[in-house]
N, C-alpha and C positions, 0 to 999 in steps of 0.2 A: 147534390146537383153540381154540374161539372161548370166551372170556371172557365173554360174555355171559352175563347170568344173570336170562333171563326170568319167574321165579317177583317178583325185585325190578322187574323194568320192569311185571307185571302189579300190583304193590302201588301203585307209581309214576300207573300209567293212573288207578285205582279212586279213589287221593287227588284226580288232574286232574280227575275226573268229579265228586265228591262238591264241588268246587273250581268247580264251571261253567264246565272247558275240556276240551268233546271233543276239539276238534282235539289238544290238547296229547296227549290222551288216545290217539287215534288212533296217535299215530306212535309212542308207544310199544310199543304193542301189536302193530303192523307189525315193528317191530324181535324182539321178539318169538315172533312167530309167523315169523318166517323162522331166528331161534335153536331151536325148538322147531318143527318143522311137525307132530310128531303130538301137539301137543296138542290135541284138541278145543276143549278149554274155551276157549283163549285164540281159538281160530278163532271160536266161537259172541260173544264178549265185542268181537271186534272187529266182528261184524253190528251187535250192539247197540249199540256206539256209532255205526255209520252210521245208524243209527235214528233215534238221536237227535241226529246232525246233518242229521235232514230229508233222507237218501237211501234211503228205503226199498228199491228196485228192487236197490243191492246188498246191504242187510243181508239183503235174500232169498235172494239167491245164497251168501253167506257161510254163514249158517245153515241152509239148504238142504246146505250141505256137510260142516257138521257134525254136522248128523243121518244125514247119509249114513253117516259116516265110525263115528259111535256103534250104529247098527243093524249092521256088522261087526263092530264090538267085542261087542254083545249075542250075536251069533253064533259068535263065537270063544272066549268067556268060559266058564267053570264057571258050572252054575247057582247056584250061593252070591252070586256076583258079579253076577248080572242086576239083581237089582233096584237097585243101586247105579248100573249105568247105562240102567236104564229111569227112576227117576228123576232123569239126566242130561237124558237126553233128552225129557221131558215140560220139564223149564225150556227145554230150547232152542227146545222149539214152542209157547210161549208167547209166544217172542221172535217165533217167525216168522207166528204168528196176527197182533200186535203191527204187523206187517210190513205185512201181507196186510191189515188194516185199512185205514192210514194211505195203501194203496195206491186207497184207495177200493173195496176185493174182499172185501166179505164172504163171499160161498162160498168163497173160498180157506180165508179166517179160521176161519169155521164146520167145515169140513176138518180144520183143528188141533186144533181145541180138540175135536172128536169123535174124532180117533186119541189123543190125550191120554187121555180118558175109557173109551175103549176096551181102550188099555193101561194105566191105574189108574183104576177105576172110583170115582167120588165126588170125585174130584181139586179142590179145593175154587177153587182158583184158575180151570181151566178151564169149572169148573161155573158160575158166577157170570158170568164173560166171556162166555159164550155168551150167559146170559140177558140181560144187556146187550146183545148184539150185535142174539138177537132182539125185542128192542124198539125197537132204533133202527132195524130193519126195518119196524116196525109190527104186527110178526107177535104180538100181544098174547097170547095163548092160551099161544102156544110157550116164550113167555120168561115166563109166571107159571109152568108147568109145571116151569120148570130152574129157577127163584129157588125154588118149593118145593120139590124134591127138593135141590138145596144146604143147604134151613133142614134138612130132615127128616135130612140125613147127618151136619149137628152137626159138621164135620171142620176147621172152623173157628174162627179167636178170636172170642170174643163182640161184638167191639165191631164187629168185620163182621157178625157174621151180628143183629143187632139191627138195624143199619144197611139189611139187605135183609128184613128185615121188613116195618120200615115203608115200604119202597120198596114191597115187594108186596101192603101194603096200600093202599097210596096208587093203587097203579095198579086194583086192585081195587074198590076203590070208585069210583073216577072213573071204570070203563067201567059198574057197576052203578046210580051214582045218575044219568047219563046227561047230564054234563056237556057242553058242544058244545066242543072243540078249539080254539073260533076265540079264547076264552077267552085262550087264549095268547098271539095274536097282542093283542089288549087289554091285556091288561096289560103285557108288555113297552113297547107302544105308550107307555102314558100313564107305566111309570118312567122311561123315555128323554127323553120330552119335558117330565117333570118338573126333569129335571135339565137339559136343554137350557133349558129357559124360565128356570133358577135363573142357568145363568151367560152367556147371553146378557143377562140385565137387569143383571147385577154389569159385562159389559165394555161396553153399548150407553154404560153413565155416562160411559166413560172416552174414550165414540165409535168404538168398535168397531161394526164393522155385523155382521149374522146374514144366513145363505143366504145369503150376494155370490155371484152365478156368478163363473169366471173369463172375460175376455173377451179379444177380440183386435180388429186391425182385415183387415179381410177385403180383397181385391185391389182393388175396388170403390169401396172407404171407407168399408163399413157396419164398425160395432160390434157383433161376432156374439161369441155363444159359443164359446172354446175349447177344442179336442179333442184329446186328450194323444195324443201322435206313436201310431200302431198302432193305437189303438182305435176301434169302430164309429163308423161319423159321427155316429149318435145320440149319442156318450156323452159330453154336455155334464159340467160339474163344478161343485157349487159347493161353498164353503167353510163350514163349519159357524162360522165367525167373522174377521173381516178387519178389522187398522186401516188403515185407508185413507192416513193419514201416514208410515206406515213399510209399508205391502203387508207387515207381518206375520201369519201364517196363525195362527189357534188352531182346535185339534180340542179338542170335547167328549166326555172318556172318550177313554185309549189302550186301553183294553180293549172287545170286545162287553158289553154286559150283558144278563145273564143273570137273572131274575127269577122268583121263584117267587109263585105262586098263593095264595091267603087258602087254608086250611088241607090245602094241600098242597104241602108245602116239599119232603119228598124228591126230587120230581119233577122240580125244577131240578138237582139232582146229575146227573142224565146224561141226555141224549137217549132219548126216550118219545115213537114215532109214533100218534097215537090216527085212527082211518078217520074219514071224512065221508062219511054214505052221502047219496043220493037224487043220486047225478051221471051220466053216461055213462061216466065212467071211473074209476077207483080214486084219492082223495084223502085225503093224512095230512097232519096237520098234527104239529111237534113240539111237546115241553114246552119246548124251548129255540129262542125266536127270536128274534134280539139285533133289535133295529129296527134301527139305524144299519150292522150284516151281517150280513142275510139272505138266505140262500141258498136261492132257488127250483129245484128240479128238477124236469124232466120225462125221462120214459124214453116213447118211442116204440115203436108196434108196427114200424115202420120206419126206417130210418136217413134217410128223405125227409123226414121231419117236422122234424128237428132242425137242417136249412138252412133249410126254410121259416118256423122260428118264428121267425127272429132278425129281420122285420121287422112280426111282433107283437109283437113284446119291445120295441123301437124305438119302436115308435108309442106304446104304454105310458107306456114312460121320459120318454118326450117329455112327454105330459098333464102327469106327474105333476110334471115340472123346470119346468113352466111352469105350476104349482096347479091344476092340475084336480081334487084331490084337498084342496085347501086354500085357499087366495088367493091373489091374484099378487102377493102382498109378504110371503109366508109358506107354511110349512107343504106344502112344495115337495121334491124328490127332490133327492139330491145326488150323488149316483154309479151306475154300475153297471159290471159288472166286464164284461171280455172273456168265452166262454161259455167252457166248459169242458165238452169232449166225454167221455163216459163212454159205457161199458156198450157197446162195440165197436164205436161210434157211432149208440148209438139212443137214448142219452141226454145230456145239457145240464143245467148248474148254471149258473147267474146268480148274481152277491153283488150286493146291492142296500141302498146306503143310501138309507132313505127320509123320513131328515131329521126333522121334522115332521106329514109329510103322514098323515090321516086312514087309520084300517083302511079305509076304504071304496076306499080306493087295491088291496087285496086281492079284494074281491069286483069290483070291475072287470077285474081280470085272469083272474079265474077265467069271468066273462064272456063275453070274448072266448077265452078258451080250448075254453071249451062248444061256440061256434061253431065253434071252431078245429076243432073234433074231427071233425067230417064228412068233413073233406078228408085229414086225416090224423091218424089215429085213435090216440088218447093212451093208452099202459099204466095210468102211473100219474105223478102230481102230488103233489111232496112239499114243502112249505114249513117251515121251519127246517133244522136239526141232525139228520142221522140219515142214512140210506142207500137208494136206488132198490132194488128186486130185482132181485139176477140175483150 
């Protein structure tokens, strides 16, 4: 008979976590659940830590199994004992909403959080996450409607449900007094490059240079932009700071920043898609869009459109690394990412650091995307934080 004594290898895991070592975490709970296979819990507990070592695809599977395994417990049970594992099972699909997010799937996620609600009606956890989900949809309507029926169900602590209060007022008023979205992209714009101007003039003293591309020398013996092994041949680089005596690199900011609006702070707590009308196709812009990455999405009525853009995306990138949008000795792009196919392949994310360079570098793309649309005709166009439909 095995020694093991999984109730201490799960006390073990919970201290590694709370510790900031999944991994550690991981293998304890492996040991674990192979001591214990019918436990649920321990089965849902190990999804969640693959959650949170950024593998979503099997915390799905994991807790996909232990909701399976709790919905035969619910049915084999005395009804006294139901609600004891129906709300078993409402945490574990929260986990796998959690899941279904981070996979980029909202409808999966919206799925959870509605059988949640379904089977405990007002479920205050599920209620809330929804309406955050549809707002990072843009679906504005949908998500004041669950952020108020959340407030009006009270089933929460106060310091949340105040919290989405003024969330729900903020968003409330900001579609009612008819503020433009682009707002967003402004002010991020000018706290990044406020701070970008503060320590590129503290390192230029010391002879640091700002925007250096990186270069190379080409078969030729020209002096070209360098293009990091894999990536598009547009995707020149440059460095947000460089001592030229030692080619040591400085980044400005390890984090995105994140900024809130003059008298609507809530609004930076979570991704809030607001529309742009008067275009040919559906455009949101978020509450959160870091300048230095930002993530442009388009979702296509076709899966054609999402080859064809990647050399308007190019041509773009190209303007803006060589100031078309700024100067040619500033205010210039510095990155863009490989694309990133979504939504079965009829949608494309780009992260785009844009350095310096002016919002007008935005309404240029949008531009050329207006045109774009003719040839192949664009669902919807989402700039920041938040999610494509589907």
């Amino acid at each position: 008979m095995s020694d093991v004594n999984p109730e201490a290898l799960a006390e073990e895991a919970l201290k590694q976590l709370h510790e900031g070592d999944p991994r550690a975490a991981r293998e304890k709970l492996l040991r674990a659940v192979e001591a214990a296979p019918e436990r649920v819990d321990l089965l849902n507990a190990l999804g969640v830590v693959h959650l949170q070592l950024g593998e979503p695809e099997l915390a799905v599977r994991l807790i996909e199994e232990a909701v399976s395994r709790v919905d035969a417990l619910i049915l084999s049970r005395p009804a006294a004992e139901r609600d004891h594992f129906t709300a078993m099972r409402d945490g574990f699909r929260l986990g796998l909403a959690a899941a279904h997010e981070d996979l980029d799937d909202p409808s999966g996620a919206t799925e959870q959080y509605r059988r949640i609600l379904a089977d405990s009606p007002g479920q205050p956890r599920a209620r809330q996450a929804l309406a955050h989900l549809y707002l990072a949809q843009g679906r504005i309507q949908e998500g004041l409607a669950e952020l108020s029926a959340y407030i009006a169900d009270d089933l929460d602590e106060n310091d949340f449900l105040e919290g989405a209060r003024a969330y729900h007022d903020d968003v409330d008023r900001f579609v009612r007094e008819n503020i433009q979205p682009r707002e967003f992209l402004v002010g991020h714009r000018e706290s990044y490059v406020e701070m970008f101007d503060h320590y590129a003039e503290e390192q230029e003293k010391l002879g640091w240079i700002a925007e250096a591309a990186k270069m190379m020398r080409a078969p030729d013996g020209r002096i070209v932009p360098s293009i990091p092994e894999g990536a598009r041949p547009y995707a020149a680089v440059r460095v947000d700071l460089v001592d030229p005596a030692t080619a040591q690199v400085g980044q400005v900011g390890d984090q995105p920043l994140v900024v809130a609006l003059a008298e609507y702070q809530p609004l930076s707590q979570a991704p809030t898609c607001f529309p742009v009308k008067g275009l040919p196709f559906a455009l949101s812009i978020s509450s959160q869009c870091p300048w230095d990455q930002l993530p442009i999405s388009i979702l296509f009525e076709s899966a054609a459109g999402v080859e064809a853009v990647d050399g308007l995306i190019g041509d773009w990138y190209h303007a803006g690394f060589e100031g078309a949008f700024g100067t040619k000795d500033a205010q210039r792009f510095h990155y863009v990412s490989d694309p990133e196919i979504k939504r079965g392949g009829r949608g494309v994310t780009y992260t785009v650091d844009l350095g310096r360079a002016r919002v007008e570098a935005l309404d240029d793309l949008l531009r050329r995307l207006v045109g774009f649309h003719s040839a192949h005709p664009i669902h919807t166009l989402l700039v920041g934080r938040g999610y494509l439909p589907g």
